[in-house]
MIDOSE-1310 file (N, C-alpha, C; in nm, 2 decimals, decimal comma, always signed):
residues 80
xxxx	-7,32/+4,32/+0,23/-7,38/+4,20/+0,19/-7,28/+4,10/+0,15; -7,30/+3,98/+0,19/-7,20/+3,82/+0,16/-7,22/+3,81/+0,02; -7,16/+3,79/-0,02/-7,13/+3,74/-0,21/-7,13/+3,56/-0,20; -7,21/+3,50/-0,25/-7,20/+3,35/-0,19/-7,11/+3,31/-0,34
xxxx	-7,03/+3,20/-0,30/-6,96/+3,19/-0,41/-6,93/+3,05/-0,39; -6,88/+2,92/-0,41/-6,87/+2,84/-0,46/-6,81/+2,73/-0,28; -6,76/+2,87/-0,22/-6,70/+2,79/-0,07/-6,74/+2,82/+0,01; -6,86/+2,94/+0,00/-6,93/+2,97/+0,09/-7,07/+2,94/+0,06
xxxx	-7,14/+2,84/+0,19/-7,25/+2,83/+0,14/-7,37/+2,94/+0,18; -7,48/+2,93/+0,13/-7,58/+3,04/+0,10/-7,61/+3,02/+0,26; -7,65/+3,18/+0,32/-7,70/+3,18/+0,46/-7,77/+3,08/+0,51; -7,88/+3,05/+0,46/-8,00/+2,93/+0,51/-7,93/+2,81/+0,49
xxxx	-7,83/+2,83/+0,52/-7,75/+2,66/+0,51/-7,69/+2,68/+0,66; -7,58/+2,77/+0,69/-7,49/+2,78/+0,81/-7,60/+2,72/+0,92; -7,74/+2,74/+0,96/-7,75/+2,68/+1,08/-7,74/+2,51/+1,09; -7,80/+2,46/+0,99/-7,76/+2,32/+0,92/-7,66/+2,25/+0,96
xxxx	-7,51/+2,30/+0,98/-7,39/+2,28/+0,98/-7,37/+2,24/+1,10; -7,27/+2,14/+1,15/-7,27/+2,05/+1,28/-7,10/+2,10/+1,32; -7,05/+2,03/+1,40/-6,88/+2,01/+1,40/-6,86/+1,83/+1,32; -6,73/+1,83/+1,31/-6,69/+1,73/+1,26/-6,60/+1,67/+1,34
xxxx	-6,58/+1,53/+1,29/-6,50/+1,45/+1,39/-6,37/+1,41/+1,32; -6,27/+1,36/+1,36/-6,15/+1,30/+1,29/-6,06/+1,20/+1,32; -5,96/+1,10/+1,25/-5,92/+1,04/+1,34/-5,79/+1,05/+1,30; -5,67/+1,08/+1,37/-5,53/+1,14/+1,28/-5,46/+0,98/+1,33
xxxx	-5,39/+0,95/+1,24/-5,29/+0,81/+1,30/-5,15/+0,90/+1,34; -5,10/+0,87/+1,43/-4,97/+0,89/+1,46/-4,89/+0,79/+1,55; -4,74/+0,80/+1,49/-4,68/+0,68/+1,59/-4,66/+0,69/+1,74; -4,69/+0,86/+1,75/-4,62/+0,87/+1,88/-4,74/+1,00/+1,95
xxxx	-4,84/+0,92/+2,00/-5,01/+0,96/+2,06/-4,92/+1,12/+2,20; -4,85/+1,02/+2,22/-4,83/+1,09/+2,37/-4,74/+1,20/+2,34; -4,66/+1,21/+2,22/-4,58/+1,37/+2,19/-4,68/+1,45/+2,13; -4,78/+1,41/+2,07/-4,91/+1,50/+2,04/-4,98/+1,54/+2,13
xxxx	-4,99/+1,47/+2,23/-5,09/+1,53/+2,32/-5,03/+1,64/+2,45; -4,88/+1,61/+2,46/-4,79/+1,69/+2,52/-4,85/+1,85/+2,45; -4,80/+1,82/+2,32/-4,79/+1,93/+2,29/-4,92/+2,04/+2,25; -5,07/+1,93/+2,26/-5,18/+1,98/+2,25/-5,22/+2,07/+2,37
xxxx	-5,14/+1,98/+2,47/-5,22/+2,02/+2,60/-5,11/+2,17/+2,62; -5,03/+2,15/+2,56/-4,89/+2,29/+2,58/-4,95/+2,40/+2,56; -5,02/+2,40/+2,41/-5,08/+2,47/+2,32/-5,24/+2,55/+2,40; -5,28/+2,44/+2,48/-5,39/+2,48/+2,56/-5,53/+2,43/+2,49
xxxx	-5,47/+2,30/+2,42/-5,62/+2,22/+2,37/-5,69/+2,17/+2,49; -5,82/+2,17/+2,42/-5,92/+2,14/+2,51/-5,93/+1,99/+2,51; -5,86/+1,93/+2,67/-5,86/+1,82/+2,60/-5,98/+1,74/+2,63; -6,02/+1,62/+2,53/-6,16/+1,56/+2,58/-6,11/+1,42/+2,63
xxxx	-6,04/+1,36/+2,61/-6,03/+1,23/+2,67/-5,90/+1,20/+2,69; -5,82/+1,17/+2,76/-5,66/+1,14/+2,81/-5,56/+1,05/+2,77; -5,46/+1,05/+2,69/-5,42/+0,89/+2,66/-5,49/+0,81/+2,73; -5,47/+0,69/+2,65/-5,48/+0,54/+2,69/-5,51/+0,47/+2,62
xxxx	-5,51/+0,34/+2,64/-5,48/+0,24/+2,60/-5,65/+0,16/+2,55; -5,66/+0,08/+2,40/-5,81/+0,04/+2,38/-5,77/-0,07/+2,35; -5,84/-0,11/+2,39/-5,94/-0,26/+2,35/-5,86/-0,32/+2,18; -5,81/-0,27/+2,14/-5,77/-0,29/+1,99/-5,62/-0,23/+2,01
xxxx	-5,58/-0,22/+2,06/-5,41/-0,21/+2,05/-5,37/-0,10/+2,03; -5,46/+0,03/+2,05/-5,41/+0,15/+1,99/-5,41/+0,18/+2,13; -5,29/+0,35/+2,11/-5,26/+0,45/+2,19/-5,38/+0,58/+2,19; -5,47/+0,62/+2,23/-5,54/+0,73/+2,17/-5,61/+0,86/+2,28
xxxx	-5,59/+0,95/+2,24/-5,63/+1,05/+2,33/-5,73/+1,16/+2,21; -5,80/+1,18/+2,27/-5,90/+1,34/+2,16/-5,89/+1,46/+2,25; -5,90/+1,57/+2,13/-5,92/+1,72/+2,21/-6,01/+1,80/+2,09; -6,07/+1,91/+2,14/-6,16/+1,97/+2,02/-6,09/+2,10/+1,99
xxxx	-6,09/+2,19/+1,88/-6,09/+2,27/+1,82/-6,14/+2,39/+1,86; -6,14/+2,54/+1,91/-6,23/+2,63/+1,89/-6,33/+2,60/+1,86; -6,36/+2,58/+1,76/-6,53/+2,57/+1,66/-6,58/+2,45/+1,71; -6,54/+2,35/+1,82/-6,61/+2,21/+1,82/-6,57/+2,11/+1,75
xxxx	-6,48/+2,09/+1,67/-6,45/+1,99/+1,62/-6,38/+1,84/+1,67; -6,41/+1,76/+1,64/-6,31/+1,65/+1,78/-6,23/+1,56/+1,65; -6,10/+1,63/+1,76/-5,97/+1,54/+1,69/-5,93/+1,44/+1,77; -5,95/+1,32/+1,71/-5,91/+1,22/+1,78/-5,72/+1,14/+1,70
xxxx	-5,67/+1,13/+1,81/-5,54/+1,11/+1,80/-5,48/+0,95/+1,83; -5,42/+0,89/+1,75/-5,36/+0,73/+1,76/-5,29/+0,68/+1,73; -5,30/+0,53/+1,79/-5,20/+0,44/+1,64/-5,25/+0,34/+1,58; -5,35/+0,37/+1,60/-5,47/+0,28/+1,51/-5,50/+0,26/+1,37
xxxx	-5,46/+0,21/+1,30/-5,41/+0,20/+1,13/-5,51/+0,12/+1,09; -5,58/+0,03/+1,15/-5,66/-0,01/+1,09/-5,69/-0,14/+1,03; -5,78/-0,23/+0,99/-5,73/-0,38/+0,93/-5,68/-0,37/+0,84; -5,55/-0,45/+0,83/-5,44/-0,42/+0,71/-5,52/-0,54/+0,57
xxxx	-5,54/-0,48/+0,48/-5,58/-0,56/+0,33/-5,53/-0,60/+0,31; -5,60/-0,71/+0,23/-5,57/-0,86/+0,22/-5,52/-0,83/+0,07; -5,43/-0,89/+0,02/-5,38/-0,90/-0,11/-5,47/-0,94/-0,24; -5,46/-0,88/-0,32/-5,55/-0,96/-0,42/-5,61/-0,84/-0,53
């Protein structure tokens, strides 16, 4: 029998549970994805180039999860 405890949630929850998504900034898109694709990630979408100035390629996880990879930082805040 499972012992449910504080990190595991109680059975009638697990089918509930989806994958998640992510977005990792990095300066250098294309030495990660070298090395994802080395590793034998599944990849979902190929470098390239967006519409906003970033580098970005995604690949998923075993479990489904989608890691998406860039150099997309974001709108930089305004001072104040």
């Amino acid at each position: 029998m499972t012992q449910n405890t504080p990190r595991t949630p109680p059975p009638q929850v697990w089918p509930t549970l989806r994958a998640l998504g992510a977005y990792v900034v990095t300066d250098d898109p294309d030495a990660v994805y070298a090395r994802a694709s080395a590793a034998g990630a599944k990849i979902l979408m190929e470098p390239h180039e967006t519409d906003y100035w970033s580098r970005d390629f995604a690949a998923a996880d075993p479990e489904g999860n989608r890691w998406s990879f860039g150099t997309y930082r974001g709108e930089p805040r305004l001072a104040g």
